[in-house]
N, C-alpha and C positions, 0 to 999 in steps of 0.2 A: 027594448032593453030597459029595465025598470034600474034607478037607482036607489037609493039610501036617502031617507026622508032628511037629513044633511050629509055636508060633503067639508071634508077639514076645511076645504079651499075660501068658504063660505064664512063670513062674521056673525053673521045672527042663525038662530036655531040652537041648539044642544051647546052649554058653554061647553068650551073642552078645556084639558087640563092645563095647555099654555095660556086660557082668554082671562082675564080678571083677576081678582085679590080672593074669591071666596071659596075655591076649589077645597077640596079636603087636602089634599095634598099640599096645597099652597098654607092652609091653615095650620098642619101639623110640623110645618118646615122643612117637606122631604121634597127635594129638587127632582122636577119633570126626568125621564128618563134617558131623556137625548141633551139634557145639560149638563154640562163639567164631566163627570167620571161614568154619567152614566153607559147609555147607548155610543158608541163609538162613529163616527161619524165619516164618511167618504170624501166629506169635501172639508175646505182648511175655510171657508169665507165666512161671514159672521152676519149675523141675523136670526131670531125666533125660526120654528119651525115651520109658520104658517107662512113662510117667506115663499113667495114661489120661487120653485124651479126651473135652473140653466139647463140648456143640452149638457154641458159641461157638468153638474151635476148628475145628471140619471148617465152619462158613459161611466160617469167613477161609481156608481151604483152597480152599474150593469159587470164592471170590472170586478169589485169585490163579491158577487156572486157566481162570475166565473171562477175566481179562485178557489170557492166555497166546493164547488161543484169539482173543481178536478181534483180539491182534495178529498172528495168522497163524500162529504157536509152534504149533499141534498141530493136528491135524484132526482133524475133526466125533467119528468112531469113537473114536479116541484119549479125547477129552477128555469124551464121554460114560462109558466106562468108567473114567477117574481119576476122576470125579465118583461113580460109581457107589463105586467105591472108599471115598472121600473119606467120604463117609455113614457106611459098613461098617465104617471101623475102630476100633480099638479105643481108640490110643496116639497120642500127640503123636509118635512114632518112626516109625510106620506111617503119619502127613498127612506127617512129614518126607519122606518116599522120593516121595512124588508129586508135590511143588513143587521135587526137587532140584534139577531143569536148566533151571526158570524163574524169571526175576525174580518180585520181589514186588510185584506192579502195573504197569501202563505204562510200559514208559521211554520219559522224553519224549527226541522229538527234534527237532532243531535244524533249521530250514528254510534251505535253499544259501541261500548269499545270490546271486542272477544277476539280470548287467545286463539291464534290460529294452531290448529292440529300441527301437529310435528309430521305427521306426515304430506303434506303441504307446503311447508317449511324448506327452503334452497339446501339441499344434500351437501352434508361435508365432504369432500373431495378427498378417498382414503388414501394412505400413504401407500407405495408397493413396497412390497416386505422385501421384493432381491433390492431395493435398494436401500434399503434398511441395513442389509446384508451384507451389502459390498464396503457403507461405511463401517461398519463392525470390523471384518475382515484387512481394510486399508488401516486401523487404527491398531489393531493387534500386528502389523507386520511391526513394531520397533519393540514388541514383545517378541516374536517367533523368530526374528533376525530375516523379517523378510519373507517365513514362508508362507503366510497368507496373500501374499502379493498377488499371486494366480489366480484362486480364487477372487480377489476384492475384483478385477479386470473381469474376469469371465460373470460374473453377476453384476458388476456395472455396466456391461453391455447387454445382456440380457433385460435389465432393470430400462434401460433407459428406450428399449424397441418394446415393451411391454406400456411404458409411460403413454410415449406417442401413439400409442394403439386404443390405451383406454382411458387417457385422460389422466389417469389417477398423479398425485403428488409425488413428492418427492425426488425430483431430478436433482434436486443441491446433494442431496445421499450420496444419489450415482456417481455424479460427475467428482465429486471427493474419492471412492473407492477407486475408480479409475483410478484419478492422478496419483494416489498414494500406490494403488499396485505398481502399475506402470514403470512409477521409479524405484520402487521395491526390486520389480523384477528388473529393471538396467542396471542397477545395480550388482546385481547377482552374477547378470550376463558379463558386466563386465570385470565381476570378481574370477569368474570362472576362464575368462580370456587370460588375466594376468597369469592363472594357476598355469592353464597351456603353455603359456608361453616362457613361465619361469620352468617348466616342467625339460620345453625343448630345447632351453638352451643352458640347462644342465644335463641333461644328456649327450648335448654336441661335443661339450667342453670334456 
């Protein structure tokens, strides 16, 4: 297995960009890659990059390339051999070069915000119309002297066996038509009793 006539790990041979005062980059004042803002970095500890590296280091490497990898960042080939890497090297410099162009864990993101379809959308619960009907009819009996009483009853029963069957709303309707028929019609009944009975005991007499 042939290497690389130097190796970062190494102090002498090829100056690199962290060794000395005379680099171009050090001369023109633009800070190495993996210092301050540059290359983002997997571990929090301090030291140059020719620092070697902790197990503890190449795991937090080997981590933000898994995350790279499930979020689509690199495929399968790729991210086994940065792993394979990742293990092999030497230097906090040499984990830097392999996390350069990926975040450092998941970036979350934001889900659209989108109107959901109306038809999607939790169903208004409609009113049923006999009980609609029944209070309509309980309300105009102090108009008709009563005689929508029968009906407001016969559609607040209807209304209220038609509720329970489909759900639908409005059983406060019903149960008002009722009660306003209902005495609507005792009412009546009992106006019709007094007429009887005024009736047969003027006859008697």
């Amino acid at each position: 297995m042939t290497h690389p006539s130097w190796q970062p790990w190494q102090g002498n041979g090829t100056p690199q960009p962290w060794q000395g005062q005379g680099g171009p980059a050090h001369q023109q004042g633009v800070p190495p890659v993996w210092a301050g803002g540059g290359v983002p970095q997997p571990w929090g500890g301090q030291g140059g990059p020719s620092m070697l590296a902790s197990h503890a280091d190449r795991e937090r490497t080997v981590d933000v390339l898994r995350a790279g990898y499930g979020e689509g960042r690199l495929e399968h080939p790729e991210f086994e051999k940065r792993v394979e890497r990742a293990y092999a090297a030497r230097t906090v410099g040499e984990l830097a070069l392999l996390v350069a162009d990926l975040p450092q864990g998941p970036v979350p993101q934001q889900a659209p915000v989108m109107n959901v379809p109306w038809t999607f959308q939790p169903a208004r619960r409609q009113t049923n119309g006999k009980a609609v009907g029944s209070a309509v009819c309980g309300a105009m009996c102090l108009m008709t002297f009563g005689l929508t009483g029968v009906p407001a009853v016969v559609l607040g029963h209807a209304a209220r066996a038609e509720i329970r069957r489909t759900g639908e709303a409005g059983d406060a309707f019903a149960l008002t038509g009722l009660v306003i028929g209902w005495l609507s019609t005792a009412g009546w009944a009992l106006m019709l009793m007094a007429m009887i009975v005024a009736a047969a005991a003027s006859g008697s007499g």
